[in-house]
N, C-alpha and C positions, 0 to 999 in steps of 0.2 A: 352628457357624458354617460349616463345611464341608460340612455335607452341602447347605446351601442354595446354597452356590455351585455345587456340581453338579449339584444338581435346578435350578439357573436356567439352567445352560448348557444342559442338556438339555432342557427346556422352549421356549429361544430357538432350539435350533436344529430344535424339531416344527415350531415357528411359521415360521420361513425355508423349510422345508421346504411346508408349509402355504401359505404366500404365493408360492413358485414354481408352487405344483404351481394355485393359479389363476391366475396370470400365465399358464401352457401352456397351461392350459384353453380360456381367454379369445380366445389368439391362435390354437389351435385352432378353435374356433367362429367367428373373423373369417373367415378363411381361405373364398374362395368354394365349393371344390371340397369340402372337409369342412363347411361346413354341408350342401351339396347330396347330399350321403354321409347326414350325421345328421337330414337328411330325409325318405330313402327307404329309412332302417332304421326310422324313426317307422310313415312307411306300409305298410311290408312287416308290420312288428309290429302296426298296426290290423285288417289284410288277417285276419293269421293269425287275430287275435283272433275275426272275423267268421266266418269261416270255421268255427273250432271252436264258436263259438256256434251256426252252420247244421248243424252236423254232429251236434251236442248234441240240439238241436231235431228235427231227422228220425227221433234214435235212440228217443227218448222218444217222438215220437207215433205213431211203429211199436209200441212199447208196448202201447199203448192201441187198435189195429186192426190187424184181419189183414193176411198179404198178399193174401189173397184173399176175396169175399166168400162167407159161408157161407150159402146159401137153407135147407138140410135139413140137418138135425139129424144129429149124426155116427152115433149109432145104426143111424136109417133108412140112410144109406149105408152105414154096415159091412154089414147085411145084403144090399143090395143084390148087395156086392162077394164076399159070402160066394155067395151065390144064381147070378152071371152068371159070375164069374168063379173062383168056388172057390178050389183053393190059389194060393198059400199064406196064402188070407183065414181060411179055416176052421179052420188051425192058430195063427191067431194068439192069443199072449197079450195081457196088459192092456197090457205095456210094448211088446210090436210094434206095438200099435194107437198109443200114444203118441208112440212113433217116428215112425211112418208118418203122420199129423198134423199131426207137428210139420215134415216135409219137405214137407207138401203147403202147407199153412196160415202156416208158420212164417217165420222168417229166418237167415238165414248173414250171416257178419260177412264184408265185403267188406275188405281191405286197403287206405289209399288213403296216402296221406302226410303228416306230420305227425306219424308213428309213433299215428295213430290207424285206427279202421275204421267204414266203416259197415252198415246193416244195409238188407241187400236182399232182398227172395225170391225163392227157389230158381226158374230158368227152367223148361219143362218139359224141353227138354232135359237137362236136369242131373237131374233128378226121374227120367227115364225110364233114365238112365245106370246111377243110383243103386241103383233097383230091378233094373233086367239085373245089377247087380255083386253084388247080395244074394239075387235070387230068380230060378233058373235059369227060371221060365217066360216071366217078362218080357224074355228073350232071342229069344223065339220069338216076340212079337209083332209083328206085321203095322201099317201103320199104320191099318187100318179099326179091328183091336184098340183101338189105342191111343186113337183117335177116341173108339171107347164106351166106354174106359176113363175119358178125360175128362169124358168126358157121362154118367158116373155119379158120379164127384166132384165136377164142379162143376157140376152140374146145370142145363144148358145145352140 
């Protein structure tokens, strides 16, 4: 008999508790200035949602295509680049060429907000940077260099 009198007190008073905590709610939500709040957390929260949807969608169909388009087959240009331009094309291995591909052709995760990124490709800038910081001849290039540098990789 007693424990039910204490499991009913405590049960009446979740429900007290339960029926105030919608009485705040309620009069929460009347209130002009807090609906007008829990409407532009609504749309801030739709915004985001859109947003990582767009973000989702670029990353993915980067996927699926280059950043650049490829005319000639990677071969024919490594030879090229072996032939015009020599080192350090001549010493490369299977993974410097894969490297070197993946900076020309590839993408870099851009930081943006949201604590996500997205995927852009490398500018040439950044590409020529790259190369000067890895291969001491690509410091000595000139921009006529670099011109037919271009214009053997992307065959322009």
């Amino acid at each position: 008999m007693r424990k039910h009198i204490i499991s009913d007190i405590l049960w009446t008073g979740v429900g007290v508790l339960l029926i105030m905590g919608a009485i705040k709610g309620v009069s929460y939500l009347e209130s002009p200035a807090s609906s007008f709040n829990l409407r532009r957390r609504i749309d801030n929260f739709i915004a985001n949602l859109k947003l990582r949807w767009q973000i989702f969608k670029h990353n993915v169909a980067s996927d699926f295509k280059g950043a650049r388009p490829m005319k000639t087959p990677l071969f024919l240009k490594e030879t090229q680049l072996k032939s015009y331009i020599g080192e350090p094309f001549i010493s490369f291995t299977p993974s410097d060429w894969a490297w070197f591909w993946h900076l020309i052709y590839g993408y870099k995760s851009e930081p943006i907000s949201l604590g996500q990124s997205i995927k852009v490709p490398y500018s040439r800038s950044e590409i020529e940077d790259i190369l000067c910081d890895n291969y001491e001849i690509f410091c000595r290039f000139k921009e006529n260099y670099w011109d037919m540098f271009w214009q053997l990789i992307l065959g322009r």
